[in-house]
N, C-alpha and C positions, 0 to 999 in steps of 0.2 A: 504493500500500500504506500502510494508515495503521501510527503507532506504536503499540506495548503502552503499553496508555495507564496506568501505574502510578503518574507525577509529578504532583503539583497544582502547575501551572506560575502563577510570575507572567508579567504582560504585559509583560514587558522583553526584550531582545534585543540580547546584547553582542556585540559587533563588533571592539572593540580594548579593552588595557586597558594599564597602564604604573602602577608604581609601586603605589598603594593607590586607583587609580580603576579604574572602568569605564567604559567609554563604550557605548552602546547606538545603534542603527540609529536611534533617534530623534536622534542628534547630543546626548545628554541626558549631564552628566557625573557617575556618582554614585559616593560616598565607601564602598569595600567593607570592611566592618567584616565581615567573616566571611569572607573569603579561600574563598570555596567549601568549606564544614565545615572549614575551617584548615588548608587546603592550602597556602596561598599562604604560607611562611614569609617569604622576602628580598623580597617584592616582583615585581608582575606584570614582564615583560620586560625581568626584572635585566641590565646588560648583561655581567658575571661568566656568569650562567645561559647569555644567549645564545651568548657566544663560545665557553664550553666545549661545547655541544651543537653548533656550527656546526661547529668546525673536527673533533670525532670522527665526526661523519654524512660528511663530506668524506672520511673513511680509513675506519671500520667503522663500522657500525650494529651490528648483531648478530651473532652466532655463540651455537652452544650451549655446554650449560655440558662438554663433553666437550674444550673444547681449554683453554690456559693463555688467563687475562683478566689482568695484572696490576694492570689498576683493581681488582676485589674486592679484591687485597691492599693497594690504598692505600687505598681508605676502608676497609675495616676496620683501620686503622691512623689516620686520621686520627677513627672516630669515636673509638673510645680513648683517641685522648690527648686530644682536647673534654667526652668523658662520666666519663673515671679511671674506665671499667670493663675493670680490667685484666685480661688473661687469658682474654677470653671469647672465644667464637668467632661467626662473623658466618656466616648464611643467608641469602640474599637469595631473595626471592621479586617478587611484583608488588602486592601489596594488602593494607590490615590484615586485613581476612578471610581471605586467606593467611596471612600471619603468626602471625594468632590458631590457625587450623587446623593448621599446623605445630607451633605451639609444646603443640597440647593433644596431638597427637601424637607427639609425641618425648618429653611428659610417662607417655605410657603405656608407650611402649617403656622408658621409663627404670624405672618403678616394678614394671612389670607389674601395673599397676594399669587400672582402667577407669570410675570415679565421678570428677566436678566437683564442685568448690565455686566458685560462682560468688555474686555478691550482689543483692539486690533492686535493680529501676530500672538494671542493669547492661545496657550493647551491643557487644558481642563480634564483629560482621560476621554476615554472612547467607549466610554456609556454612552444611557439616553441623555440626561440630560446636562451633562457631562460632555459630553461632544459637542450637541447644540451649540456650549458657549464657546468651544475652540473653533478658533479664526483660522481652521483647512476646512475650505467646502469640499475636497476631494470626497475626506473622512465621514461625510457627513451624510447617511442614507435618507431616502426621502420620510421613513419613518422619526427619524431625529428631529428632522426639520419642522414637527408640529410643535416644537417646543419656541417660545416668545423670547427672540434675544436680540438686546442690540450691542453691536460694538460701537465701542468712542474710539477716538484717539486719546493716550497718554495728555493730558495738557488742554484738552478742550474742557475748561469748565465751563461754559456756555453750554455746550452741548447736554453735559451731564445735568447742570439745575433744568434746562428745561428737559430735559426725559422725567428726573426724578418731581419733578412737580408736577406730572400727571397721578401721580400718587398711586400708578398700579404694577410698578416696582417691587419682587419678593427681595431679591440680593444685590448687590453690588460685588462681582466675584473677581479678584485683583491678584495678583505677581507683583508681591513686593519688586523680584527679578525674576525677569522671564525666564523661561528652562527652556522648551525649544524652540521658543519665538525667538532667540538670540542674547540673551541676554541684556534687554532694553529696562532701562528703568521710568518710572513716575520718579518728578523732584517732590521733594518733602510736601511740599508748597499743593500741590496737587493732591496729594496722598489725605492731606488736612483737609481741604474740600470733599475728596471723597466721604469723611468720616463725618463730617459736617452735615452733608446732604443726605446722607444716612441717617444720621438722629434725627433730621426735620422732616424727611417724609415718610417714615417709620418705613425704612427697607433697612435690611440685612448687609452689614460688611463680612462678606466673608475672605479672610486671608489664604489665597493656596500657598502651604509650604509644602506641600508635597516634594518638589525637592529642593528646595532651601532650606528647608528646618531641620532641628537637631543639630544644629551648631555649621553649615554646609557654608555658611555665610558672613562668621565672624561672629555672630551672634544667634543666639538656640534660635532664635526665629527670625525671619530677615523683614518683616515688617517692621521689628523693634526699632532698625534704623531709620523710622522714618517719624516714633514716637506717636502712632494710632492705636485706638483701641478697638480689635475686630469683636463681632458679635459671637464670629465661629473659625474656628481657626483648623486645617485639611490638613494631616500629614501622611508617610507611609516612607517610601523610598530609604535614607540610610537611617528610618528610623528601627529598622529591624536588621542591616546590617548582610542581605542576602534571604532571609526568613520573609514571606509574605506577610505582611504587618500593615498597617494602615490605621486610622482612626481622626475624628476629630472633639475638639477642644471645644465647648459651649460655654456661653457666657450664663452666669447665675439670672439674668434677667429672664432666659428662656426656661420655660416648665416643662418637664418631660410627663407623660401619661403611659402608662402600659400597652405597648403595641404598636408605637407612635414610629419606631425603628426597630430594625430586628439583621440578624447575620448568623450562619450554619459556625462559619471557622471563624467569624473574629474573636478578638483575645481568649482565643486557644491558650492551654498553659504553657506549650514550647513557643505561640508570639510571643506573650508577657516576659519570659525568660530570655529570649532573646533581644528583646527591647529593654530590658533590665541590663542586660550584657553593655549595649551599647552607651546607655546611661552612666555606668558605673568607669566605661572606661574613659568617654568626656569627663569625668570627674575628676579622676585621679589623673589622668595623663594630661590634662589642664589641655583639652583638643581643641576648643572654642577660640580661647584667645592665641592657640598657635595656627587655627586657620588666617584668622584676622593677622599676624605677621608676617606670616608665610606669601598671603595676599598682596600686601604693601611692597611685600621685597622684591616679589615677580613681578608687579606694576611698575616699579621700578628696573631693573634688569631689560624689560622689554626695549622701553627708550633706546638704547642702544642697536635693537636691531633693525635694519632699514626695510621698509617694505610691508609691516605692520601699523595701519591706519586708525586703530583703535584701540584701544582694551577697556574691556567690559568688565562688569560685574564687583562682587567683594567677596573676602574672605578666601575662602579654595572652589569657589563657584564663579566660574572666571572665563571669559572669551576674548579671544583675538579675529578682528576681523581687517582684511587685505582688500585689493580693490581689483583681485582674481575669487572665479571659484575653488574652493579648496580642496576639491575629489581627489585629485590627485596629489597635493598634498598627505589629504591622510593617509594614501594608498605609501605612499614612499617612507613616510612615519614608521607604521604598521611591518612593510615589508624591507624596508634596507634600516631602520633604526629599531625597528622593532620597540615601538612605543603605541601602545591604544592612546588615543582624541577620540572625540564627539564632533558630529555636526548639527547643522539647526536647520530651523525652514528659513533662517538666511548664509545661504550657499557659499558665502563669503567670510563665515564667521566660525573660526574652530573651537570646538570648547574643553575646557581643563574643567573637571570633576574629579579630581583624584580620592582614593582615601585620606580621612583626616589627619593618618598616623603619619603620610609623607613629609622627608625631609627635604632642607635645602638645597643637599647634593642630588637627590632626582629633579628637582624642579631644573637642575642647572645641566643635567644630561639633555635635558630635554629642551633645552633656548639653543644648544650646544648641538643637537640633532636639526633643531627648526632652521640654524643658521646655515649649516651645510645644504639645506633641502631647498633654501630657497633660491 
């Protein structure tokens, strides 16, 4: 039976992987600057990660969410006191597409509202309503499209007070930093309007960190930079470190009722444990404020190379974009430096997602590999 042939695969084939390598069936060792779309926060086969997932598969795996787990109630205590988002309440689910579809759902029950604001070059996951708000019409089947969504541009607050003063507005659904729109940001100044327009015509700010959060960004959540307070807040990605994990963050102003949300696998006992992994080792290896350096040093370090037109992003959530398409770029990465990149739906824009645990000396393999390549 062959596969749904959907992926354009490269010719690599990993086999093992430890720390910020991969190793591939070729015995070939290459340096992964993209952590699989930034999944890998601590590092491949953290030995924290392992032991907590060996020794709970040993006692439970799973059970559904009808009996007491008292891990949900430790990570949602331990994100807490790492994020200071006090008061909120924790959903777990399995995936940011989960998440995201949860959170646009609980935004409509909340409002009795049924319109998105979502933003141009925005990716939201490739659910129903979830997709709706992502800016690829490719992705988007004609059944998605019964859903009500408009895109802004970053920066048009004209546009946004009058959408949001029709008042039939459920969410407001934002990227702090874009993930595969390219890493574009709202300035502060915009982001405060957003959260503004939000309290005045009772719509929903919902934050996707899907994958900026859990520290990807210098900070546990990459809104924080911008000083808003979401209503709901999307994670999943290195919040589980490889383990399918997802969940979102609800503000105390919203009421939950019995039935209102529901999931088969979310916060399973090996998610919980494995987002406890990840947690514990942001803690102790102090990963947040060595993304936010590590960020600074590579923003800097680039200046020197010629032929790069920009740099993106913050913390270890970071793109470089040239004023070529970069396919063949990554191909040469990949196969003569043997270094994993990302790309975006802007074709010109490479992206660094590495694990959290990377050092200086890989970043510098890798400006050292860019240089020759280009």
């Amino acid at each position: 039976m062959p596969l749904f042939d959907v992926y354009p695969l490269y010719d690599v084939t990993p086999v093992c992987a430890k720390g910020v390598h991969v190793y591939g069936a070729d015995r070939k060792k290459y340096l992964d600057l993209y952590g699989g779309h930034a999944v890998i926060s601590i590092g491949h086969q953290h030995p924290v990660y392992k032991r907590r997932l060996k020794k709970q598969i040993s006692r439970i795996g799973f059970y559904s969410n009808a009996i007491q787990n008292p891990l949900q109630k430790q990570l949602a205590n331990e994100i807490e006191a790492q994020s200071d988002c006090r008061g909120y309440q924790l959903f777990m689910c399995s995936s940011g597409a989960e998440a995201n579809e949860n959170a646009l759902k609980l935004a409509s029950f909340h409002t009795e509202k049924s319109k998105i604001v979502a933003f141009k070059n925005a990716f939201h996951g490739r659910t129903s309503a979830a997709v709706a708000a992502t800016d690829t019409p490719k992705i988007i089947a004609p059944l998605n499209a019964q859903q009500e969504v408009i895109f802004l541009e970053f920066g048009d607050e004209d546009a946004l007070e009058k959408t949001l003063s029709k008042e039939d507005v459920c969410a407001v659904i934002i990227e702090a930093i874009q993930g595969v729109g390219g890493l574009d940001m709202p300035s502060k100044k915009f982001m405060k309007s957003v959260e503004k327009g939000c309290r005045k015509y009772n719509s929903c700010l919902i934050a996707d960190e899907v994958q900026s959060g859990f520290g990807r960004s210098g900070a546990f959540f990459a809104y924080q930079h911008f000083g808003v307070t979401p209503d709901i807040i999307s994670m999943a990605k290195g919040m589980g470190n490889g383990f399918p994990v997802g969940g979102i963050l609800v503000h105390p102003n919203i009421e939950p009722w019995y039935g209102m949300l529901g999931t088969t696998f979310g916060g399973n006992h090996l998610a919980c444990q494995a987002s406890l992994a990840v947690l514990e080792v942001l803690k102790k290896k102090n990963l947040i404020e060595h993304a936010a350096n590590l960020g600074e040093a590579f923003k800097a370090r680039t200046k020197t190379i010629k032929g790069i037109k920009k740099v993106k992003g913050h913390g270890l959530m970071l793109g470089l974009e040239f004023d070529f398409e970069v396919s063949e770029l990554r191909k040469k990465l990949i196969y003569e430096h043997r270094i994993f990149t990302g790309g975006s739906s802007n074709k010109k824009l490479l992206r660094i997602l590495p694990p959290l645990t990377i050092q200086q000396k890989h970043l510098d393999q890798f400006l050292d590999a860019l240089k020759q390549s280009l």
